[in-house]
N, C-alpha and C positions, 0 to 999 in steps of 0.2 A: 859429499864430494871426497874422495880419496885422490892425495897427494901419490901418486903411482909415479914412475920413472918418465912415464908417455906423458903427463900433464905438465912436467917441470919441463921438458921439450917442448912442447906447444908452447908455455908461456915465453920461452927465451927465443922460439919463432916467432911467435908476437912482436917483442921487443923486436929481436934485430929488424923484422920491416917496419914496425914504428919508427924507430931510428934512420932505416934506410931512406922512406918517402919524406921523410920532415927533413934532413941533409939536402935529400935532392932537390927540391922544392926551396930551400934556403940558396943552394946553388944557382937554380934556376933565375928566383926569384931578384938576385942581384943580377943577372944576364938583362935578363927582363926590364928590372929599374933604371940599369943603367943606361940600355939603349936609347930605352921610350922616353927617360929624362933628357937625355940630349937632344932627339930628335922631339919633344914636346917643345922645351927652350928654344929650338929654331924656328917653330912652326910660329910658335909666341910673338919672338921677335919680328919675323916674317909679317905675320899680320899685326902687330903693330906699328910695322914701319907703313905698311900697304895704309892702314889707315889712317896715319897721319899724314903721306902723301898727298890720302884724296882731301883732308881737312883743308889742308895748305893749299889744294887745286883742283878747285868747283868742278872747273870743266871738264874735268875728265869723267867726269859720271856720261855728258852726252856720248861716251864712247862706250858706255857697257850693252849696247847691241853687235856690239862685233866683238866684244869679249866674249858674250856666252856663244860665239861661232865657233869663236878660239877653243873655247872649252867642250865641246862638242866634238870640233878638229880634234884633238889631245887623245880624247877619248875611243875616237876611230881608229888612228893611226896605231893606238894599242892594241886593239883587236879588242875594247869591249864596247858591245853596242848596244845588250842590255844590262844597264847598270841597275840592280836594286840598292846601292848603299848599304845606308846602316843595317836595311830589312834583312839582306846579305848578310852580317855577322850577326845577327840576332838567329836566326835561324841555322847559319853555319853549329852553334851551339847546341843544338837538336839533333841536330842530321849529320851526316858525312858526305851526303849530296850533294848541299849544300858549301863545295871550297873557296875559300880567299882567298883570291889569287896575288900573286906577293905584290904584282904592279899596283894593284890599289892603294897601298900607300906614297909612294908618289906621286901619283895622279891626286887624290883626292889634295894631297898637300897643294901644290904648285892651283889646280883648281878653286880648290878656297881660299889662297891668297889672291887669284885673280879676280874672285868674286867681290871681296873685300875691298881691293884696289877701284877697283870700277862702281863701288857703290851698292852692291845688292845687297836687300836686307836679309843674310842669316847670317847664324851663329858660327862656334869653334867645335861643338862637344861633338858631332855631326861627323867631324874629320879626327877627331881626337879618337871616336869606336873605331873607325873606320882602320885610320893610321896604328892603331896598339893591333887590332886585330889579326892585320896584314902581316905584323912585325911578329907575332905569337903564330901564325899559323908558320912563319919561315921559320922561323927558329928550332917549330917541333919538327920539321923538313928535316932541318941542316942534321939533327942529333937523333933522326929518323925513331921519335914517339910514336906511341899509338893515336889513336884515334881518341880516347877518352885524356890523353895529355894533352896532347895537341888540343881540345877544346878549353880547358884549363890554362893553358897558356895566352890563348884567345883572349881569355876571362884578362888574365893577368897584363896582358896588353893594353888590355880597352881601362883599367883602372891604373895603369901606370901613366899616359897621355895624358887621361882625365886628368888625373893631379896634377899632374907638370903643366896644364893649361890655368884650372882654377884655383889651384894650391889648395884643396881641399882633400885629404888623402882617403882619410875616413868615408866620408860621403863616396870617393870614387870607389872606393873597393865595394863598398856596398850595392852600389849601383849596378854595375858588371854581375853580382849577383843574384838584385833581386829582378833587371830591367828582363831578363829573360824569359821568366815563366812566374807570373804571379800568382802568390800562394807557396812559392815554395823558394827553398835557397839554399842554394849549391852550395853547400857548406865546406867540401871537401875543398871548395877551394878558397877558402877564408884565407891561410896563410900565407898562401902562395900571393894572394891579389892584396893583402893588406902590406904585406913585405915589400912587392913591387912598388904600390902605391906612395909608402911612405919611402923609398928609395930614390923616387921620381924625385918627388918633392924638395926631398933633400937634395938634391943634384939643381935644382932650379933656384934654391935660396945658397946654394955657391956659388952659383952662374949670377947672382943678385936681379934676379927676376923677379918683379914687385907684382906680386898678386892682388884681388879687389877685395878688401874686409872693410867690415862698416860699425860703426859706434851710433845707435839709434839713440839720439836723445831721449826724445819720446816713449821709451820703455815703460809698461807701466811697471809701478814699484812693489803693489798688492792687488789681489786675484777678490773680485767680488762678483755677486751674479748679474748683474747689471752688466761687468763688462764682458763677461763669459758668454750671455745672451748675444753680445754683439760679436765676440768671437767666433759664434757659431753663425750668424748671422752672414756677415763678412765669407767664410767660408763654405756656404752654401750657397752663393750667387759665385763664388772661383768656382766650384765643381761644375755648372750648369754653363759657364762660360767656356770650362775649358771641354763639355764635351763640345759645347758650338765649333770652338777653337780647332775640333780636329776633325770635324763635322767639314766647318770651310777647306781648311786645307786640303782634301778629300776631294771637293767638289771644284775646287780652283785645278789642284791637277787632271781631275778627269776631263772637266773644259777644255784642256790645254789639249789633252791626246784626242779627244774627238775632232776639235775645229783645224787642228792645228800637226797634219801626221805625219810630217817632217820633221824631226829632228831642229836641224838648222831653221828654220822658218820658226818652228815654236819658239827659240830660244830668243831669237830676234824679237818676233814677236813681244814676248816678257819683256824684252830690255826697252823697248819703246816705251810700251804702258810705264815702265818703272821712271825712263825718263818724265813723257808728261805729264806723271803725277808731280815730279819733283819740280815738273817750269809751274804747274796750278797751282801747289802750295808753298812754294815759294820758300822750301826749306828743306835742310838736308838730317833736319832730326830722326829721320826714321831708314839712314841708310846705314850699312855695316849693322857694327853689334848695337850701338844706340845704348854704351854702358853710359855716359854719358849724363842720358835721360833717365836711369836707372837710379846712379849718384845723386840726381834730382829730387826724383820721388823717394827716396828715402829721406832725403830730407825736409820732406814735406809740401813738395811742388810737381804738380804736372796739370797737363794740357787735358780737360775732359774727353776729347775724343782721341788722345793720343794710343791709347790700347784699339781702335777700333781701325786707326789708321798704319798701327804697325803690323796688325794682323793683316791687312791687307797688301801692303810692301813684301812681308814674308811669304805670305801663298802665291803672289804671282814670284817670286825671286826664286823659291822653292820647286813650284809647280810646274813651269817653262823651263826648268834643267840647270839651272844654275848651281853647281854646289854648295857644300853649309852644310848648316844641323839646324834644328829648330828649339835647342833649347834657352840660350838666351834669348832671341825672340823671345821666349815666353817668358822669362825674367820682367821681361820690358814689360809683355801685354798685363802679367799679374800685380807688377809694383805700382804702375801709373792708374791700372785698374782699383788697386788693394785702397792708394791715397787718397783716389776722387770720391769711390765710394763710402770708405772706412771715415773720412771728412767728414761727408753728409751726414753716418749714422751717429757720430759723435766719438768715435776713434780718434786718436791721435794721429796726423797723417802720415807719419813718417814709419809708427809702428803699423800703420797700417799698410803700409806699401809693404813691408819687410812680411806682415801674415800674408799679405796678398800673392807676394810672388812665392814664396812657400808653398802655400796652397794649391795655386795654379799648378807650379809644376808636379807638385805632387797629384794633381789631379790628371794632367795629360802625361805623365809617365805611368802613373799607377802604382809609385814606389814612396808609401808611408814611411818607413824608415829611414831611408836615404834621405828624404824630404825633412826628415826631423832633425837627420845629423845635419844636413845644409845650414840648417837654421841655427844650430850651433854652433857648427864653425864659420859661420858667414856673422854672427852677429853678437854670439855668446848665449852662452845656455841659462843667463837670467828670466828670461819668458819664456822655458823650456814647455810649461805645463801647458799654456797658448799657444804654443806652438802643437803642440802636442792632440789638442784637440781640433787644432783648425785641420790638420792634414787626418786626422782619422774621420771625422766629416767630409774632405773634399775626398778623400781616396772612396768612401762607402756611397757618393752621391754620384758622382761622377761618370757611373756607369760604366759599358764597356769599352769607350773609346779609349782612342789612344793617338801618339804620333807616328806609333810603328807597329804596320802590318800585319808582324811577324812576332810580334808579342803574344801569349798565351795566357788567359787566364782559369787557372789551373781549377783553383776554387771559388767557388760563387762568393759575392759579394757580399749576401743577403743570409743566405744558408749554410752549414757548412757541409756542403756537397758539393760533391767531382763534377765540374762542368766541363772542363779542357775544350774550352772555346778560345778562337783567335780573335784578338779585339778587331771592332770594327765589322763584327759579324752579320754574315747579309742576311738585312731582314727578309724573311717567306711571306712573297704572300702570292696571290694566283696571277695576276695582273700587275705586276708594280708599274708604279706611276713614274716621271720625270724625274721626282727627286729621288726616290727610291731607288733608280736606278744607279745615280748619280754617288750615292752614299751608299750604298752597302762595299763593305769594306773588306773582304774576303773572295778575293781574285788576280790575277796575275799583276802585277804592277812595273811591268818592265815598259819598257818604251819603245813605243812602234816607228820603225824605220823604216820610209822608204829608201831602195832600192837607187 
């Protein structure tokens, strides 16, 4: 290598745009934190006011079939009529075809507080992609970015909400990175989405916005084979569960567009079923987020079929067009699942809720790492190693589903070869059968309106 005149140039080009993109992105990234942290804080409050209303007043759940009209209305009168959600900014992230349109974040906002209000079973993280993503594509608008910022900032959206919802900073930036195409991760945008992320966060613990962290008594203290067998054990009944988990919801939405090809009629529909679920069991454990029942089973309590009855609350709440996300749903299905079973095998049940909803979701996300740091900042990284191998078990077992359509998985599971398949991919065969048709998961998933 000769030091010539032309290389000391290139190296001081180097620098100034190293210097230039890491500033800008520092710039950015405070834009970014700051917004999505205020507007995460409000969505929070929002839905936690919406849910202790409906705690305090039963009845209004009989009124969540003309809510989801409501939110159908909402949606019209904006001029979008097929919504893919989160499928929407996962994909927006690939393509340029794919754009956010900026009304989606107040829509999905106002939408899943009214979800919440009236009782349907989904989540926050749903509106949290949705609302950063909206907020990241206006922003690279407003300061007219390219195409490859502008998807960066997306990124940095979807992990600045995340935060400011979960208080989890780490986990969200990770997330934003890996949820998109598994196998591989957007590296370039590490800084930008961990800066926003922890920015969020900090803006919500000013705002004294009280996050869910948990102290699992039950920890075990030392690592033997005995209970590593059961670790492993535990997390290959989450993989097999959570691909059923996305399996159902699959098949609860396709139900919904086949019988049901209005719009407003489906939505109705759903809210009915959802009510006379709630008059037969005679309880409102399984409506909203059901953190609740979460704080339960970690502590070593829940209801044997209560995973089997919240999976069922969320695919029809989900499926009929109700807004949400489905990832704390799956908190709920993995921790009450993680206790009952983890019980039986001779887990501890409390540790065992806390691997179980790990697992889970690391199972129907497909995100090992994110799934890991979860577990560490949701519990502390003393059962890091358990933790560690339950989600490298439910992510290799777990196959290719998923909760989002529009997720990629880049490299095989099994091999290490290029597969660039979409989860949920439809199985070939010459003749498929009723279920086959019902579950293959690679086709338009917009909503069919009549006219």
């Amino acid at each position: 290598m000769e030091f010539t005149k032309e290389y000391w140039v290139n190296c001081f080009s180097r620098c100034v745009r190293y210097a230039t993109t890491f500033f800008k992105w520092i710039v950015f990234s405070l834009i970014m934190g700051t917004i999505c942290g205020l507007v995460g804080t409000a969505f929070h409050i929002c839905v936690e006011y919406a849910t202790g209303f409906r705690e305090n007043n039963h009845m209004i759940i009989y009124f969540l079939p003309l809510a989801g009209i409501v939110i159908v209305f909402i949606y019209r009168i904006c001029g979008i009529r097929h919504s893919k959600g989160t499928n929407l900014v996962i994909g927006s992230i690939r393509s340029v075809e794919d754009e956010i349109p900026s009304r989606m974040a107040p829509l999905i906002f106002i939408s899943t507080v009214i979800t919440h209000l009236f009782g349907g079973s989904s989540g926050r993280e749903g509106a949290a992609l949705q609302i950063g993503g909206s907020i990241g594509v206006s922003i690279g608008k407003l300061f007219k970015l390219d195409d490859s910022d502008k998807h960066i900032l997306t990124l940095c959206g979807m992990s600045a909400v995340f935060s400011a919802l979960f208080g989890t900073p780490i986990t969200a930036a990770l997330f934003s990175m890996e949820v998109i195409s598994i196998g591989i991760l957007y590296y370039c945008a590490f800084v930008p989405c961990l800066f926003s992320s922890v920015i969020a966060y900090a803006i919500t613990k000013k705002l004294h916005v009280v996050h869910d962290h948990y102290n699992i008594a039950g920890m075990p203290t030392s690592v033997d084979v005995p209970l590593v067998i059961k670790v492993i054990g535990l997390a290959i009944l989450c993989a097999v569960l959570s691909s059923l988990f996305c399996i159902f919801m699959n098949v609860v939405h396709k139900l919904f567009r086949k019988y049901f090809k209005n719009q407003y009629v489906r939505v109705f529909a759903g809210g009915v079923m959802l009510v006379l679920l709630n008059i037969i069991l005679n309880t409102t454990d399984y409506n909203g987020t059901g953190m609740n029942i979460i704080a339960q089973a970690l502590n070593g309590e829940a209801k044997p079929t209560a995973f089997l009855l919240k999976a069922l609350f969320t695919a029809i709440t989900i499926g009929c067009g109700f807004r949400g996300g489905e990832i704390v749903p799956s908190f709920f299905v993995g921790a009450t699942f993680g206790c009952v079973m983890g019980g039986l095998m001779g887990l501890d049940p409390g540790f065992a809720a806390a691997l179980g909803m790990v697992c889970f979701f690391c199972g129907v996300v497909n995100c090992p790492l994110t799934s890991l740091f979860l577990s560490i900042e949701l519990f502390g990284a003393h059962g890091i190693l358990l933790f560690t191998i339950g989600c490298a078990v439910s992510y290799m077992l777990s196959g290719y589903y998923s909760l989002y359509n529009e997720q990629k998985i880049i490299y095989s599971k099994l091999r290490p070869h290029y597969v660039n398949l979409y989860t949920n991919q439809e199985i070939k065969t010459k003749e498929p059968g009723f279920l086959e048709g019902l579950i293959r998961i690679r086709e338009d998933d917009s909503d069919d309106i009549e006219e």
